[in-house]
N, C-alpha and C positions, 0 to 999 in steps of 0.2 A: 467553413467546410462542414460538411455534416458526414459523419461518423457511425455509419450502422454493423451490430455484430448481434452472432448467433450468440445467443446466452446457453447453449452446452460447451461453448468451448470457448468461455471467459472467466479469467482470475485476476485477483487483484492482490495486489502485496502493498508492504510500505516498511521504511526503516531496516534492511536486513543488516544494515550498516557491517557488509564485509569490510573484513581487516582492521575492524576498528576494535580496541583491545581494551577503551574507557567504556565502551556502552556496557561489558558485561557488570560492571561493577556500577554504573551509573542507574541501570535499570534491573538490576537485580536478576539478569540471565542466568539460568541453570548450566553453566559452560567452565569447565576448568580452565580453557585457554579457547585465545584467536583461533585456532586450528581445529579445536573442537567445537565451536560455533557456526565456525566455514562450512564444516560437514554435513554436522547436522541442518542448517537451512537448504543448502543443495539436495542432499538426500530429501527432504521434507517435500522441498520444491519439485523435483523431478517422478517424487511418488505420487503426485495427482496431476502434473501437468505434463502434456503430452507434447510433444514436435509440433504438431499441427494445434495446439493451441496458444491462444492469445491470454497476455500478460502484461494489468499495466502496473506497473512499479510507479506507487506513489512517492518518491522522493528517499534521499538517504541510502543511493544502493551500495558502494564504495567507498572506501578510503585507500589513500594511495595514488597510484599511477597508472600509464597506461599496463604497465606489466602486471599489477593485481588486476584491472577490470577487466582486461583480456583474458586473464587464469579463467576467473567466475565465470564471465562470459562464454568461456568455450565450452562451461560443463552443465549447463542448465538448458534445459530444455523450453518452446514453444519460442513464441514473435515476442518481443519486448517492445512497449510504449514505456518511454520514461517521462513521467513528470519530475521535474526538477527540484531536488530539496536542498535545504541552505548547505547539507555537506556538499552536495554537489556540486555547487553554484564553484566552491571553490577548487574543486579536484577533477573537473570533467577536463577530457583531454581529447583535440582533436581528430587523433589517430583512432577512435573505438566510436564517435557518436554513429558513424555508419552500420555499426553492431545493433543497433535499436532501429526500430519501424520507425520511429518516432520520438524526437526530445521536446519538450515542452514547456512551456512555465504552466499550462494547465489544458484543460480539455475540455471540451462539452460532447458528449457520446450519448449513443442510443441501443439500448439492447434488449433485446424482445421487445420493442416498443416503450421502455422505462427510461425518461429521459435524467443521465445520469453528470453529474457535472464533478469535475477529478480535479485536485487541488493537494498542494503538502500539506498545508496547512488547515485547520477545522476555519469554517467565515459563519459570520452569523449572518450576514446580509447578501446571499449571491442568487443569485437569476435562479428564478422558483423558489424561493424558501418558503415561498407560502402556498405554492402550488405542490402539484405532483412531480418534482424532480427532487432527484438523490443528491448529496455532499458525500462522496466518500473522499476522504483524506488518511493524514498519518500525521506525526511531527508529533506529536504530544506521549506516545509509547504508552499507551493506556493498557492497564496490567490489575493484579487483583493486589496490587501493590500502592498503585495510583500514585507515588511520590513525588512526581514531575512537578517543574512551576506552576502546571498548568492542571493539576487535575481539580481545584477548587472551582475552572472556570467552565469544566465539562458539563455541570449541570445545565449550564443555557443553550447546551444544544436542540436542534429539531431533532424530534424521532427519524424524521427522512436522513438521519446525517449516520455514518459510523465511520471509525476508524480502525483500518482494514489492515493497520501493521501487524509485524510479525509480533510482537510483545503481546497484543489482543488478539492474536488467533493463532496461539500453538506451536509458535513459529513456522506458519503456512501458510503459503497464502489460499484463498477464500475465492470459491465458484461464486459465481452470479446467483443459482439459485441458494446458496448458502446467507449470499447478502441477502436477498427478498424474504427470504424467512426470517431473518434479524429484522429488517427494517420494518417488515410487517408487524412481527409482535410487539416492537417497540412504538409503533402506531397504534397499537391496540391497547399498550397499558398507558397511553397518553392520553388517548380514549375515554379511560377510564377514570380516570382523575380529573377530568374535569366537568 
């Protein structure tokens, strides 16, 4: 299926991992508690993204039940794509997937013309990596902290790739023109080093 959107009114997120009361401590969030985490990502969320805009959450969105996903769910605003991340694999409940455009184990999209491919996870080998197509993912909480299993293996990423979780972007998620400006500079100094 081919997947086309307007890039004014596309965002992408990853890991807000509502309800979950290890990640602040795990990833080094600036949140006194669960409840103050909860806010602030919805506030954050709902201050750049509109009703009529589109949102894909790359994996990690809940922890809990149908009665937490439903709470978030009813207070965020735009269309939600969910790609599926390993929180979820185990907490998705049938009563709310109807709440999402879309659940997915991944995606291949297009927006402005940018062919983008959505994954929870960073791959070093997926359809374009050596062309002009995007890797936006999440699952590794890339932070200016980087302490994850995984941030010694970030170096081997392509400039075409970011991770667009909330830990790497402010706790916000991130326009399409916001990624093209990342992706591009980060093409530019890959550019330059070699």
């Amino acid at each position: 299926m081919n997947y086309k959107f307007d890039g004014s009114k596309v965002y992408f997120t990853s890991d807000t991992h509502f309800y979950h009361l290890n990640i602040i401590g795990f990833c080094k969030r600036p949140f006194k508690n669960v409840e103050d985490m909860n806010e602030t990502l919805i506030e954050n969320w709902n201050r750049v993204v509109s009703q009529d805009d589109i949102v894909f959450h790359l994996g990690d969105f809940c922890l809990g039940g149908s009665h937490e996903w439903t709470k978030i769910l009813n207070r965020l605003n735009g269309k939600i794509y969910l790609i599926l991340g390993n929180h979820d694999l185990k907490n998705i409940r049938q009563g709310y997937t109807s709440r999402f455009e879309l659940t997915s184990m991944q995606m291949h999209i297009e927006v402005d013309k940018q062919k983008i491919y959505l994954n929870h996870c960073p791959l070093l080998c997926y359809g374009g990596a050596y062309g002009n197509t995007w890797q936006l993912f999440g699952h590794v909480h890339t932070s200016k902290y980087n302490t994850g299993k995984d941030a010694s293996r970030l170096d081997m990423l392509f400039p075409t790739q970011y991770d667009v979780g909330v830990d790497n972007n402010d706790f916000t998620p991130v326009s399409f023109a916001q990624v093209k400006r990342i992706i591009q500079k980060q093409i530019e100094q890959s550019n330059k080093k070699q």
